[in-house]
C-alpha positions in Angstrom: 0.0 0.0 0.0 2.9 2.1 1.0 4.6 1.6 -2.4 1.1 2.8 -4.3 0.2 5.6 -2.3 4.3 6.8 -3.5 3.3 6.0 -7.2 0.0 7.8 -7.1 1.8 10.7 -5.3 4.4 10.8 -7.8 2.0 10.7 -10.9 -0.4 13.3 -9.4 2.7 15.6 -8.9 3.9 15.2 -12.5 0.3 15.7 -14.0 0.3 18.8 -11.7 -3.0 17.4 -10.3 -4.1 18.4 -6.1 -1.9 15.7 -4.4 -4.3 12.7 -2.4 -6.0 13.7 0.7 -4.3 10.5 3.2 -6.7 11.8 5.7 -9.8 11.2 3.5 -9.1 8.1 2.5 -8.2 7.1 6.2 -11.5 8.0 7.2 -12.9 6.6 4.5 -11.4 3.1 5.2 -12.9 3.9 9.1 -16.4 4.4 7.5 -15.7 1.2 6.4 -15.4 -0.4 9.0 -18.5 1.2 10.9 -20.7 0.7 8.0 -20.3 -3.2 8.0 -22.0 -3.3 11.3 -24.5 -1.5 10.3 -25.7 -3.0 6.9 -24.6 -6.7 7.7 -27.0 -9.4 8.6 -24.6 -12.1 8.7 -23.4 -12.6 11.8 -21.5 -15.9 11.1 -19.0 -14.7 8.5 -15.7 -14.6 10.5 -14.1 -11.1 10.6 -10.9 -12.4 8.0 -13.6 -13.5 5.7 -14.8 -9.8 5.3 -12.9 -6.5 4.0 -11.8 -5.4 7.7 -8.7 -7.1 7.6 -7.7 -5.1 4.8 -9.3 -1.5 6.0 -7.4 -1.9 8.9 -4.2 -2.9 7.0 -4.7 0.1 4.7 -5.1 2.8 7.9 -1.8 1.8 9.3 -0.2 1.9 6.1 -1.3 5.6 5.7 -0.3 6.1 9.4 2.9 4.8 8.8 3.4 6.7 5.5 2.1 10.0 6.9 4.7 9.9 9.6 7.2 9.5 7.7 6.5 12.6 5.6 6.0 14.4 8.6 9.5 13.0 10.2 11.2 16.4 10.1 8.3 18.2 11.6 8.1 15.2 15.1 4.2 16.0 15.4 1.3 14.3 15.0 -0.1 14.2 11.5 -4.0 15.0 10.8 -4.4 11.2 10.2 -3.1 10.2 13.6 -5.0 12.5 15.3 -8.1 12.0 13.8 -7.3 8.1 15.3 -6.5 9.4 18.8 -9.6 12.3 19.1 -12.1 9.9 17.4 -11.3 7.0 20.0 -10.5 4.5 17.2 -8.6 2.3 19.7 -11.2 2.5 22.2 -14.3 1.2 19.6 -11.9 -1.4 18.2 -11.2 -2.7 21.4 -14.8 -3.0 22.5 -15.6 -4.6 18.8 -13.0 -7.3 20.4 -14.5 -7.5 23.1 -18.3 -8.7 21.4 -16.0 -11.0 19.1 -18.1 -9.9 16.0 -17.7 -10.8 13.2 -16.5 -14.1 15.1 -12.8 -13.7 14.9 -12.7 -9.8 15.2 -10.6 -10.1 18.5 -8.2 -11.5 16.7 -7.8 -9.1 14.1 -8.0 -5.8 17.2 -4.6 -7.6 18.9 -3.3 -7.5 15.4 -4.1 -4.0 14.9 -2.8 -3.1 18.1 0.8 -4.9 17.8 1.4 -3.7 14.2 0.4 0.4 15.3 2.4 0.1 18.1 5.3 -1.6 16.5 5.4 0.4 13.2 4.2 4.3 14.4 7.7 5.9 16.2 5.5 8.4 17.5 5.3 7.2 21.2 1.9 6.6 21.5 1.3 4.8 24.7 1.8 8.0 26.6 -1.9 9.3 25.3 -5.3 9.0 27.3 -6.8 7.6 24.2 -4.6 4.6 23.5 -3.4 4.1 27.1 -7.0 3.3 28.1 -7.9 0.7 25.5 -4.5 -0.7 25.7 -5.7 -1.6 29.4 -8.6 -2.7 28.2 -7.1 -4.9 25.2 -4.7 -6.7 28.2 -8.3 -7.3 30.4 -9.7 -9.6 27.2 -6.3 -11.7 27.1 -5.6 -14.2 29.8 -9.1 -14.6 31.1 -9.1 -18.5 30.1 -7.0 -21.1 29.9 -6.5 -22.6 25.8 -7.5 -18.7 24.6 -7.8 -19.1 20.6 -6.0 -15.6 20.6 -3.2 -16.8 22.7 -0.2 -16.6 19.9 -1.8 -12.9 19.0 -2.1 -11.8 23.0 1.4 -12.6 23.3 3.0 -10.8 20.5 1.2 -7.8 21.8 2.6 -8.2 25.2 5.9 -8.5 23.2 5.5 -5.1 21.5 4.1 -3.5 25.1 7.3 -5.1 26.6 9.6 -3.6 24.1 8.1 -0.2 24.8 8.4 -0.6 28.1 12.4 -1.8 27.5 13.2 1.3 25.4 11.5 3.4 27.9 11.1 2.2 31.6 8.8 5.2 32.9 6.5 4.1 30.3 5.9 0.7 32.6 3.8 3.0 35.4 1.5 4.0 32.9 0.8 0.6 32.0 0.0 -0.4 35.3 -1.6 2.1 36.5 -1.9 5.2 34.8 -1.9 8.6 36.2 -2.2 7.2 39.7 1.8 6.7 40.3 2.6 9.4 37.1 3.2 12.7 38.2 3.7 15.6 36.3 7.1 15.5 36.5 7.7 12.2 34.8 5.1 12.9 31.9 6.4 16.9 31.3 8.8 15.3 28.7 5.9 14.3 26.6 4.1 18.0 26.7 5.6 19.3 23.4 4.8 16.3 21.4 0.8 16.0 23.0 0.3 19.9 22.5 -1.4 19.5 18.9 -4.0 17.3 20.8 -5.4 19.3 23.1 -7.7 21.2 21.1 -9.9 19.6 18.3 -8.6 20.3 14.7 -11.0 21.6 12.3 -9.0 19.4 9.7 -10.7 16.4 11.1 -14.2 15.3 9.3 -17.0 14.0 11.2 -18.0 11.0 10.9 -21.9 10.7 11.0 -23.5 11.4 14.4 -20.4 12.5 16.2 -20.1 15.9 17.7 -17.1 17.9 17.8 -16.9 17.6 21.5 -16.8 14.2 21.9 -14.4 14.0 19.4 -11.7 15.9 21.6 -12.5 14.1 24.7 -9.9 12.5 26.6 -7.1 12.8 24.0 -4.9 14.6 26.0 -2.8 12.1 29.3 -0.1 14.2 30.1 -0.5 16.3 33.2 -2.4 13.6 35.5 -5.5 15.6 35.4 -7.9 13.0 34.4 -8.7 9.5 35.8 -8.9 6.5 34.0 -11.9 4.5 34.1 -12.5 2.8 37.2 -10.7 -0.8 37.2 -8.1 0.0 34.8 -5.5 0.5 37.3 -5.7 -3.3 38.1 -1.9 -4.4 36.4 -3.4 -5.8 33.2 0.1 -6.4 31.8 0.8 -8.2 34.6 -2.2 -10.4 35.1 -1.9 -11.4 31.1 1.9 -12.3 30.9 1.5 -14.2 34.2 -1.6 -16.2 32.4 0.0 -16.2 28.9 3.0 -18.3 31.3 0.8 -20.9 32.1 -0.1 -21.5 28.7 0.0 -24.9 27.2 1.5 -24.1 24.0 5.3 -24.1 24.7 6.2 -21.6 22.5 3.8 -19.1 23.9 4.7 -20.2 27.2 8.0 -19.2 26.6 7.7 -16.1 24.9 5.6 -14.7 28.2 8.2 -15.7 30.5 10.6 -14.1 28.7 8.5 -10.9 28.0 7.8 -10.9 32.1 11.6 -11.5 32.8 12.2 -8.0 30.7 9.5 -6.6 32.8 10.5 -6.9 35.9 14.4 -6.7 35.2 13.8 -2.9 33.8 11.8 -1.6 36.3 12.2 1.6 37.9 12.0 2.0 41.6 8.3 2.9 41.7 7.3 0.5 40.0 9.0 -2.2 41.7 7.4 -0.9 44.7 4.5 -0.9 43.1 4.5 -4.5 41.7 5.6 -5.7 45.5 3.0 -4.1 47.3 -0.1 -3.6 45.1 0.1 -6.3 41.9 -0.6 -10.0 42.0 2.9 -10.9 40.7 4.6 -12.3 43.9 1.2 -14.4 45.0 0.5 -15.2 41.4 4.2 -16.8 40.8 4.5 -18.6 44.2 0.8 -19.9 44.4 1.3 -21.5 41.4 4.5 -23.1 42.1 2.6 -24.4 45.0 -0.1 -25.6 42.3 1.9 -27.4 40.6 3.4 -29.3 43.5 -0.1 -30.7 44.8 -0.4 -31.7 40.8 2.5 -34.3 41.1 2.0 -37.9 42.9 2.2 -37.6 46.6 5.2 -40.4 46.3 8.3 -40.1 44.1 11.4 -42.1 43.7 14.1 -40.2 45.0 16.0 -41.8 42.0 13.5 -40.6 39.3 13.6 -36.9 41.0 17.4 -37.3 40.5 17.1 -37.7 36.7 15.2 -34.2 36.3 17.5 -32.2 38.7 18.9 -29.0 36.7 16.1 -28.9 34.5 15.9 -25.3 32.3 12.6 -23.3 32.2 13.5 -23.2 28.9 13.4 -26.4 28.6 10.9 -27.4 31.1 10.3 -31.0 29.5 13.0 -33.3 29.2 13.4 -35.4 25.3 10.4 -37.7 25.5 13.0 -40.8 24.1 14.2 -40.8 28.4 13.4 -43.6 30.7 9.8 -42.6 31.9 8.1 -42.9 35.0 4.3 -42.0 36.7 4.7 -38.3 37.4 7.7 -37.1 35.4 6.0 -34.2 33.4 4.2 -33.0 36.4 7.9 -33.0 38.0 9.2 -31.7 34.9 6.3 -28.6 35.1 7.3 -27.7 39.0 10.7 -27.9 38.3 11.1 -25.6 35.4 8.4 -23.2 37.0 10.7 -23.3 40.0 13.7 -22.7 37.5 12.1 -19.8 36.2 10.9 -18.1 39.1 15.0 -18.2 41.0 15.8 -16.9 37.3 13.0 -14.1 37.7 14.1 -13.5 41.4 18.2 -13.1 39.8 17.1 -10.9 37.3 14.8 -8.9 38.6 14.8 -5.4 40.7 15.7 -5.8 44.3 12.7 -4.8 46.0 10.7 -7.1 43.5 13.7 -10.1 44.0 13.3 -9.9 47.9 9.6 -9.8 47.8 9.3 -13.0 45.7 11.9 -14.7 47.5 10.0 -14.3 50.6 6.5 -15.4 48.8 8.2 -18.5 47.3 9.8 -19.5 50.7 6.4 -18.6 52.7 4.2 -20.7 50.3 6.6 -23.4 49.4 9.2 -24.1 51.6 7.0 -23.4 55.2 3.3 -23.5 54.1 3.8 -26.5 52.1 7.1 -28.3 52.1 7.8 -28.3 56.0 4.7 -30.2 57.3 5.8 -32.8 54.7 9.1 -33.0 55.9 7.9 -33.0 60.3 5.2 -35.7 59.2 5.4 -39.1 60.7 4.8 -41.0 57.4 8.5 -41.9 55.9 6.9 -41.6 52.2 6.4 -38.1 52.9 9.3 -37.5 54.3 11.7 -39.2 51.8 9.4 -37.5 48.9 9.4 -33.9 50.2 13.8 -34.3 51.3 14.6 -35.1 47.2 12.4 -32.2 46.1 14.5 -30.0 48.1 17.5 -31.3 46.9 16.2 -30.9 43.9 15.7 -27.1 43.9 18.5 -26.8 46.3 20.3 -28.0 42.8 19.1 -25.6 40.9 18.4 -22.7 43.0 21.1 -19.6 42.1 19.5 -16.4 42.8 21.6 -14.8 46.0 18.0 -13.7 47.0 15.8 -16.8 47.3 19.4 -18.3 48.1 19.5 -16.4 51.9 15.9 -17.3 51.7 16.2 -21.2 51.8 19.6 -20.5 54.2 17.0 -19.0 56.8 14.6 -21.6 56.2 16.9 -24.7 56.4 19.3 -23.7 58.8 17.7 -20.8 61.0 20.6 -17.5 62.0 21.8 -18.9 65.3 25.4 -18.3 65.8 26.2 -19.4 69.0 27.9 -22.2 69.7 25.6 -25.3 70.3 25.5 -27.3 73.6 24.9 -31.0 74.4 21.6 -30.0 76.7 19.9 -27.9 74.6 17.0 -29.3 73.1 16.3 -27.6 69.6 13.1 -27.9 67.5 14.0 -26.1 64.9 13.7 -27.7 61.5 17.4 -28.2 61.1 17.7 -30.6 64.0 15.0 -32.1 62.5 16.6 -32.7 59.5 19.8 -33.3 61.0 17.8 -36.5 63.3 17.1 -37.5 59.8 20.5 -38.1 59.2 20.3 -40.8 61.7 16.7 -41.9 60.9 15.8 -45.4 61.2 15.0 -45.3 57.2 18.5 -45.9 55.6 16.7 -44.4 52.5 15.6 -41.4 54.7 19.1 -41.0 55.9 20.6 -40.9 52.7 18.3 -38.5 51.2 18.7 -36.4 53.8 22.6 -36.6 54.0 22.2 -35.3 49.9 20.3 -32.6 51.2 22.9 -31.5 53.4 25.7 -32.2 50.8 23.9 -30.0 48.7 23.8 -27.2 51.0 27.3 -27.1 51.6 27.9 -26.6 47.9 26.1 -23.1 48.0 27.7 -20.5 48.5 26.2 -18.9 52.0 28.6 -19.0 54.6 25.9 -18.9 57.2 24.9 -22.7 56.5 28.9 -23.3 56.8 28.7 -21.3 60.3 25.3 -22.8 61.8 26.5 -26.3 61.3 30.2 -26.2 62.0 32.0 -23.1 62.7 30.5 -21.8 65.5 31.6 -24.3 67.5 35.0 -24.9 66.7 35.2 -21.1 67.1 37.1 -21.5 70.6 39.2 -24.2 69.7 37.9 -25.8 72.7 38.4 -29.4 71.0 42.3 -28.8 71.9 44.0 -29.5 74.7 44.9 -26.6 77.2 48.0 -26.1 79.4 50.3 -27.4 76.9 52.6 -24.8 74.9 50.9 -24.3 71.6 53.0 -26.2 68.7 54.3 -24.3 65.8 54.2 -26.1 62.7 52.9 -29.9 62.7 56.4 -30.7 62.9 56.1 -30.5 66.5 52.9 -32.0 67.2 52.4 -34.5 69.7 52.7 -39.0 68.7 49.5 -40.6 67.9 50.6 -43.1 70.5 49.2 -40.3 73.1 46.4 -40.4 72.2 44.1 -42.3 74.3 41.7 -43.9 71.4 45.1 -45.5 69.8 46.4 -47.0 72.8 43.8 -49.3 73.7 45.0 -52.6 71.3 44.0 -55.2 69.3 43.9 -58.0 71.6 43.7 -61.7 70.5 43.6 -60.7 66.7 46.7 -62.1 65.0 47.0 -59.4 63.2 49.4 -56.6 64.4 48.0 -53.2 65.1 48.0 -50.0 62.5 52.1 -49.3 63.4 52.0 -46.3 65.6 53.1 -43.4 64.2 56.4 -41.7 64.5 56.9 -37.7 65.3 57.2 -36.0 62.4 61.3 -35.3 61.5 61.6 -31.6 60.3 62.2 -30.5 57.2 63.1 -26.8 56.3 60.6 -26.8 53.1 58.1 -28.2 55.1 57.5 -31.1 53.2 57.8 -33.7 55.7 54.9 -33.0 57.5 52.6 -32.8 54.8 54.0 -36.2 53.7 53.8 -37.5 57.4 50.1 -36.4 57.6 49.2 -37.8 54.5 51.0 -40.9 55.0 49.0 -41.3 58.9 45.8 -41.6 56.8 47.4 -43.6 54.4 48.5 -46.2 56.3 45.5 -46.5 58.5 43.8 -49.1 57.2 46.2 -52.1 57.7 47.7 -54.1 54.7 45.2 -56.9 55.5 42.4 -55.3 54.6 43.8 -53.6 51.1 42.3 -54.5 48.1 42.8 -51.6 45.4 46.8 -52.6 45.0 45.6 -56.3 43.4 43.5 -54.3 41.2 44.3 -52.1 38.1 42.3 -49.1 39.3 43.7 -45.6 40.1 45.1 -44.8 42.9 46.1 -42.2 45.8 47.0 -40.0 42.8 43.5 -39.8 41.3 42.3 -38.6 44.5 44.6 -35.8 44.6 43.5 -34.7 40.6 40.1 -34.6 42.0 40.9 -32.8 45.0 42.6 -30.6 44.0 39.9 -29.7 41.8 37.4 -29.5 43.9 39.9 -27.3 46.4 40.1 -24.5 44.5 36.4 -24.5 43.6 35.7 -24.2 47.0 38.0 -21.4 47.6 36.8 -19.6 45.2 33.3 -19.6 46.6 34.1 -19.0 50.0 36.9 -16.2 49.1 34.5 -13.1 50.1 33.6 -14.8 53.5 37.1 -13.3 55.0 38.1 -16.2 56.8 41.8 -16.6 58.4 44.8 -18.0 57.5 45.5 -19.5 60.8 43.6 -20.6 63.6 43.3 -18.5 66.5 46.0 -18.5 69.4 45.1 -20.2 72.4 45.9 -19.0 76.1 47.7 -21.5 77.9 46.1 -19.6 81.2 42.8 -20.0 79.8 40.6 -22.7 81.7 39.1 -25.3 79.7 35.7 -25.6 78.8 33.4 -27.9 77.5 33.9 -29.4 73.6 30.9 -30.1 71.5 30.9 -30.8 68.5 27.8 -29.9 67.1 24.8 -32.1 66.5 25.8 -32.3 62.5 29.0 -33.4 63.8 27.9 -36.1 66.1 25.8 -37.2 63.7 28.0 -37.9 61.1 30.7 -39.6 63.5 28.1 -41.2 65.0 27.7 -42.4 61.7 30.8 -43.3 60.5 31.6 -45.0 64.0 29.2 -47.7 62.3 30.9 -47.7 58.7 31.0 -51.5 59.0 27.4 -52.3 59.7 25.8 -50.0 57.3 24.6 -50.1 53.6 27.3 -49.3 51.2 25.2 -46.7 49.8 24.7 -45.0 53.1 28.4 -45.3 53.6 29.6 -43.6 50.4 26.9 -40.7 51.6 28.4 -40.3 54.8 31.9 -40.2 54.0 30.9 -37.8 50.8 29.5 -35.0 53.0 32.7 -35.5 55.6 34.8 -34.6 52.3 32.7 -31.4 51.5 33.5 -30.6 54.5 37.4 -31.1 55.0 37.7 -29.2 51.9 36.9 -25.9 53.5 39.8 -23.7 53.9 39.2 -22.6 57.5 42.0 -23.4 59.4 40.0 -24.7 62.5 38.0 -27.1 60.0 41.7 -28.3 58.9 42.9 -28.6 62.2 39.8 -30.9 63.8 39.1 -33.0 60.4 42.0 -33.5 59.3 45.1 -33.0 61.4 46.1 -36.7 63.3 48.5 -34.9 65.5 46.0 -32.6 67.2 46.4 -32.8 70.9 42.4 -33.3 71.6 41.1 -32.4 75.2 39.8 -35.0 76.9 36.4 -36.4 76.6 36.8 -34.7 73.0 36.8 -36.7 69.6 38.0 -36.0 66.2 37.9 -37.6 63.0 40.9 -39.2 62.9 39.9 -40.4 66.5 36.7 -42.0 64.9 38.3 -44.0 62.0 41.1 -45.2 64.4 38.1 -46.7 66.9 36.4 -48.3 63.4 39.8 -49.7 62.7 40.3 -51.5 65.8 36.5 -52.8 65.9 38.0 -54.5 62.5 40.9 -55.8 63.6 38.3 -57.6 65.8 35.7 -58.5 63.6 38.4 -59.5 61.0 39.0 -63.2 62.8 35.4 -63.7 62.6 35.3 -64.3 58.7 36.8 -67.4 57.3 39.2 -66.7 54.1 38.4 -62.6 55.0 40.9 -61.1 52.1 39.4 -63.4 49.2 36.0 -62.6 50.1 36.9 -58.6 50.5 38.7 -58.7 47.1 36.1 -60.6 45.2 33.1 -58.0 46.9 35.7 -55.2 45.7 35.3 -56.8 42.0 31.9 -57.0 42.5 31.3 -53.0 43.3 33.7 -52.1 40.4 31.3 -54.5 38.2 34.2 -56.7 37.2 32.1 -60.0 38.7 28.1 -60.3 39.0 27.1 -59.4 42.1 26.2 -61.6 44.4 25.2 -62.4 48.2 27.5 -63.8 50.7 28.4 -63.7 54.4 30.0 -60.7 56.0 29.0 -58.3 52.7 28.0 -55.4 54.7 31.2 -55.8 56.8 33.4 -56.1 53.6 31.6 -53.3 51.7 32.4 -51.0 54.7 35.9 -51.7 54.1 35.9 -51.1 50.9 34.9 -47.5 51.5 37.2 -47.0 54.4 40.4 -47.6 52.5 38.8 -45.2 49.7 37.8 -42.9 52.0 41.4 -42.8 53.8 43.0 -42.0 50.3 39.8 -39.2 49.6 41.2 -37.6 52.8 44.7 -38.0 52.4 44.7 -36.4 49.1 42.6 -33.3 50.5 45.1 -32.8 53.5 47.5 -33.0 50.6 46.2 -30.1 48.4 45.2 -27.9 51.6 48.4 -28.4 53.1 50.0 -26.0 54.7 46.6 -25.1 56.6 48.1 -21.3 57.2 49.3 -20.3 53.7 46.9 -18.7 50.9 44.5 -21.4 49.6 44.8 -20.0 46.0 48.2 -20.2 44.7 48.8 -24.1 45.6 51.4 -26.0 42.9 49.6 -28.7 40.7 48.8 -32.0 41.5 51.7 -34.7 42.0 52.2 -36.9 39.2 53.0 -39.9 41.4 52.4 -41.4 44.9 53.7 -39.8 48.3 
């Protein structure tokens, strides 16, 4: 049309004939429009079956053409304000709204996108297409399945866009005048002045008076009100509906066009989405929705398979191993996905105020009763689905959030009488629940946690009470380096013996001899964890596996990825100096603590699975670089006060309940080596006596070499965590 209306131009200039009137024939296409509904009697003819389609294409190409010939002038052309003064917007939206001709909604959201889209002049900023903007938002989103879903959200798109390239434009979509002062909208005077008084320019169209034709044409200012209910954050309401859609790709595009939203707005309107729109309900209640839409009972193994799914991607290929539930799962996860993305992106009053709303509704309201209930179904269920969005979770908001939730603020030291009923001794009890599968789900939860990087989940369940240092002896001078560390053969848990087992003891360990690099006593630590488990019970050296060495590779590794998230937290480089004066007071380790020796106390009567989680979350957490987390997990030649335990202290008791239990099982090292071929999948599995005995030991002597090879890459405990050398090629 644009291309014509240039021809006939041209050929009317070079026959030196009166140019074409764009206004007339703009108002003609109007008439048009008007004229169908009145001399129609069909009422079944669908709107793209009759000429308004094209009417309405033809008035925005002469919008669009007028403008541009009016580019150097920046006003309003007579075409465009005949649009605005004649409330074109305003009768097309409520021609929507009746949906007739059937169809005729459709073609209005069309309209709408392609004006706004293709007319530079800023448009949005008027009474007259503010208001039926509002109104065009109210007719989108009101059902689920809309046949005018694809069109509703390309308009959001264009409204979004708007919005981007101008953020003070997002107040007037949500509420108008109400939160615009004059101030913000004195910008837009100049290029409203040729509205505020009718133009004589402008035909009539039948029945119309001059005065209603200027009515309301003019926004700037704040003098007049909208209609009453317009205010109500239509934008808002439809994107969040438009997210729920079923068609993926429309789904999408309102997410994304909401993420835009809420990342560019200004502070009044993020106050104004916190306190006075439906967004933070509306996001968390349906998270919640979702939830009581899976089965009540999942595998924790099947809610393992979906962890780290995208909201982008909220269902998985459908060629994966399926199972009752997983595209429910699939939905809560990516909503949950997309709601920590919103929170990361988003202003911080909004980010805060949805962080809150999703922890309120799904964590307290609607998570924790499942997790305090006495059935274990619930209780395994609802643990994996916090792991799960533990997992995924990233925003530092909804982050200090789940911190509160999970682990509560308390940072003083805990004591043996205290009873806590908070929901992390809760969850720490479930550590030790009766349910080895609760237990292990629980010990992932916990594993999971310490991976985030919140150094108030590191300080409630560890720090604070090795703050004192109380764990080491007092009244004995303070040693300098591990070099002069007291033998292992003081201390009291290594001296008590093997008695009656034919096997000689773990060889007690030598002082450390001095080395001016230092080396020595790194080797010498190493070595004590090393040489722990006795030769008897070895099985890796008659296998071709990897070694010590592998362990320091991944280590190492995993060292400097966990100094680099805790490298803000301002921790020391040395532990704090103790008074020899000082009188000695009570060591606790901490209920986590306990648990998890408590735990590993039993390493030879447990599940293998339950072993390997155990001795997993004991290596997250001798790979923290505090010094006082070095010293108690992972230095054998602490001098430990009495009554006190340490980890080293702990495997040395499990050792000698082997050497025990060892003369109990006829052809012992056969049996362990064949069970070790049997967990490395080198044999079929199979039952036999003693397995859960021999699988323990199996993890022990792995677990000694994990620990040896972290004390190895932390080592020495006082120097700067991030400049260590790389990784030995070859055995200490």
């Amino acid at each position: 049309m644009l291309s014509r209306l240039g021809a006939l131009l041209q050929e009317a200039v070079g026959a030196r004939e009166p140019s074409i009137d764009l206004l007339e024939v703009f108002v003609e296409h109007w008439k048009g429009i008007t004229h169908y509904y009145i001399e129609t009697t069909d009422e079944n003819t669908p709107a793209k079956k009759t000429d308004i389609p094209w009417r309405l294409k033809q008035m925005l190409d002469i919008l669009v053409y007028e403008e541009k010939q009016q580019a150097a002038a920046g006003e309003a052309g007579p075409c465009l304000e005949y649009l605005l003064q004649h409330k074109i917007l305003e009768t097309l939206c409520t021609l929507g709204k009746a949906e007739y001709p059937p169809g005729m909604r459709q073609q209005v959201f069309l309209f709408f996108s392609r004006i706004l889209a293709q007319v530079q002049h800023p448009l949005l900023h008027y009474l007259n297409v503010h208001r039926p903007v509002q109104k065009l938002l109210q007719l989108g989103g009101t059902a689920a399945g809309s046949p005018t879903e694809k069109e509703e959200v390309h308009f959001t798109t264009i409204l979004c866009t708007k919005i981007q390239q101008d953020p003070a434009l997002l107040t007037y979509i949500l509420e108008g005048k109400k939160v615009v002062g004059k101030k913000e909208t004195s910008g837009h005077q100049d290029k409203s002045s040729s509205l505020e008084e009718p133009s004589s320019r402008v035909p009539k169209i039948d029945g119309e008076s001059s005065e209603a034709q200027a009515t309301g044409t003019h926004f700037p200012g704040g003098t007049e009100e909208p209609d009453n209910g317009l205010g109500e954050n239509n934008l808002l309401t439809s994107l969040i509906g438009l997210c729920k859609s079923k068609k993926s790709r429309v789904a999408l595009k309102a997410q994304e066009n909401l993420l835009l939203l809420v990342g560019v707005a200004p502070q009044a309107a993020a106050t104004y989405l916190v306190q006075r729109s439906p967004l933070c309900s509306a996001m968390a209640e349906h998270l919640c929705q979702l939830y009581q839409a899976m089965p009540n009972f999942l595998d924790p193994a099947d809610i393992a398979t979906l962890e780290g799914i995208s909201w982008r991607v909220p269902s998985a290929p459908s060629d994966e191993a399926s199972f009752p539930g997983r595209e429910a799962l699939a939905a809560f996860l990516g909503w949950f996905d997309y709601c920590d993305h919103l929170i990361r992106e988003a202003h911080e009053v909004v980010a805060g105020a949805l962080a809150r709303a999703v922890t309120e509704k799904l964590f307290v309201a609607t998570l924790q009763p499942q997790l305090l209930h006495v059935a274990e179904q619930s209780i395994l269920t609802s643990t994996a689905l916090l792991t799960a969005l533990l997992h995924q979770l990233c925003s530092p908001a909804l982050l200090q959030e789940a911190v509160d939730f999970f682990v509560g603020s308390d940072r003083q030291p805990e004591a043996p009488e205290d009873s806590p009923h908070s929901l992390c001794s809760h969850l720490i009890g479930h550590c030790d629940h009766l349910s080895d599968e609760i237990s292990i789900a629980t010990l992932r939860l916990f594993e999971e946690l310490l991976q985030k990087p919140n150094e108030q989940i590191v300080h409630t369940l560890l720090l604070r009470n090795l703050e004192g240092r109380t764990y080491v002896a007092r009244g004995l001078p303070e040693p300098e380096s591990y070099e002069d560390s007291l033998d292992l053969e003081e201390d009291p848990y290594f001296t008590d013996g093997f008695p009656n087992s034919g096997f000689q003891p773990t060889p007690r360990l030598p002082a450390p001899t001095p080395h001016l690099d230092g080396k020595t006593a790194v080797t010498e630590i190493v070595n004590s964890f090393l040489c722990l488990v006795p030769e008897e019970a070895k099985t890796s050296a008659f296998l071709e596996e990897t070694g010590y060495d592998t362990y320091v590779h991944d280590a190492y590794g995993l060292f400097q990825e966990c100094c680099s998230r805790v490298a803000s937290w301002g921790w020391p480089l040395a532990p704090t100096p103790l008074d020899p004066h000082e009188p000695e007071t009570p060591f606790f380790e901490g209920r986590f603590l306990q648990v998890l020796f408590n735990r590993m106390a039993r390493i030879l009567d447990q599940p293998y699975s339950l072993n390997l989680q155990v001795t997993s979350v004991l290596s997250r957490l001798a790979l923290f670089p505090h010094p006082h987390i070095h010293e108690y997990l992972l230095d054998p030649y602490i001098s430990l006060a009495p009554g006190c335990r340490s980890l080293f202290s702990v495997l040395v008791r499990v050792i000698g309940d082997l050497m025990q239990r060892i003369q109990r099982v006829p052809q012992f090292s056969s049996k362990l080596l064949l069970v070790r071929k049997q967990l490395t999948g080198q044999v079929p599995g199979e039952q036999m006596d003693h397995q859960t005995l021999l699988q323990g030991v199996v993890v022990l002597e792995e677990f000694c070499k994990e620990l040896a090879a972290i004390a190895f890459v932390k080592f020495p405990p006082n120097s700067p965590h991030l400049n260590l050398p790389p990784p030995p090629q070859r055995h200490v």
